[in-house]
N, C-alpha and C positions, 0 to 999 in steps of 0.2 A: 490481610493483604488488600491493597488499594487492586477497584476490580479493573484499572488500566495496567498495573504493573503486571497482574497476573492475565493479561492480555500479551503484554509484552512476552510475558516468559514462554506463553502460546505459541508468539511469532517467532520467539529465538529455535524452539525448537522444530517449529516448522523450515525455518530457515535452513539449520543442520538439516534435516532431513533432503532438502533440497540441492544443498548444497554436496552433497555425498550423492546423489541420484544422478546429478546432473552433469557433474565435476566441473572443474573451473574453467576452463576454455570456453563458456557463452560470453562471464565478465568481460573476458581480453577482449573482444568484440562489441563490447557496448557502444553505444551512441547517448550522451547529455542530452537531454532535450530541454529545448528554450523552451518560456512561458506558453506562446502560442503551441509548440506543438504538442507539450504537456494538456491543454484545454483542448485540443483535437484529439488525439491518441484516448483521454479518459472518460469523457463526457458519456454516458452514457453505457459505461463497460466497469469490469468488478475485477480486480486484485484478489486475487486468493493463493492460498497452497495447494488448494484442491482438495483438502479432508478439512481441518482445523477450523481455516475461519475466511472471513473475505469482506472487503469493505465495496461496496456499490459506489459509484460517482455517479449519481443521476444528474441529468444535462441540466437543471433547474438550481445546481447546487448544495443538494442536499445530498450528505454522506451517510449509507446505512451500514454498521459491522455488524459483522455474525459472527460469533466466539463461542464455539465450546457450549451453543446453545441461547448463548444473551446478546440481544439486538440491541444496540444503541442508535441511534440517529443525534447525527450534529451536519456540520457543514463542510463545503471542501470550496478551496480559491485558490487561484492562482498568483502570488504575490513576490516581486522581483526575480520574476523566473523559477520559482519553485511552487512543488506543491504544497499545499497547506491544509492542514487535516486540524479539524475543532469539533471532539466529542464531548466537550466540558469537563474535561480530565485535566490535571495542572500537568501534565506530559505531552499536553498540544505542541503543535509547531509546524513548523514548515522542512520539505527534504530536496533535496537535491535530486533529481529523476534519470537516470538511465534505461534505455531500452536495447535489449540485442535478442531480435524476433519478437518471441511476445513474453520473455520475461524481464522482471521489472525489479531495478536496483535503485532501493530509495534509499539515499544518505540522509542524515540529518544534519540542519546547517547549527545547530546546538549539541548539546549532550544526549543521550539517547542509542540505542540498537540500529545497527541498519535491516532495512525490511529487503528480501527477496519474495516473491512469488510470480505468479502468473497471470499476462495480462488477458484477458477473454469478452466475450460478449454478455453483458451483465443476465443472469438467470432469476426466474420467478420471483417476486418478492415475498412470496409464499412460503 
C-alpha cells in the first residue's frame, strides 16, 4: 500500500472518530475561508486529530506530517483560494478550507477524502 493512501486511511479514521466525538452541529456553523485568510488562520499552526497524525504549516512554507510515527516534509500554498498540500505523493492537491472555532474542514477541489481535525498552535518539532 502507497504510504500516502495508508495516510489517508489514518485520516479517514481519525475523521470518524471525530466526527462521532463531536457530532455534527460545528459543520452547520462553518465559515469558507478565502486565500488570505487561509494564509493567516495556518501559517505557523498544526492540523491534527490530536492522537493520529498532524500536518505543521510553518510560516516559511514548509509542510511537516506526522503519521502513525513517519515524518514527511513537503510544502504548503495557498493557490485560488485554497489550500495546497505537496508531500510528493501523486494524491497532492489542493482543498477547499472551512473553519467553525478551531476545527478544520478541508474538502478537496478533486477526488479524494475530506480531512477534519483541529486547528491549534503548532507544537515541538521534536
Amino acid at each position: 500500500m502507497r504510504p500516502f493512501v495508508s495516510l489517508l486511511a489514518t485520516l479517514t479514521l481519525g475523521v470518524v472518530a471525530i466526527s462521532l466525538e463531536t457530532g455534527q452541529g460545528a459543520a452547520e456553523s462553518a465559515q469558507k475561508l478565502s486565500g488570505s485568510q487561509i494564509r493567516a488562520k495556518f501559517a505557523g499552526m498544526q492540523v491534527t486529530d490530536e492522537v493520529h497524525w498532524r500536518f505543521v504549516y510553518d510560516r516559511d512554507g514548509t509542510l511537516r506530517s506526522y503519521s502513525m510515527g513517519t515524518k514527511k516534509v513537503g510544502k504548503w500554498a495557498v493557490e485560488k483560494g485554497e489550500l495546497c498540500l505537496y508531500l510528493g505523493e501523486s494524491d497532492d492537491g489542493c482543498y477547499e478550507v472551512s473553519l467553525s472555532d478551531k476545527r478544520v474542514k478541508m474538502k478537496p477541489s478533486g477526488l479524494g477524502a475530506t480531512l477534519e481535525g483541529f486547528l491549534q498552535t503548532a507544537a515541538d518539532p521534536n
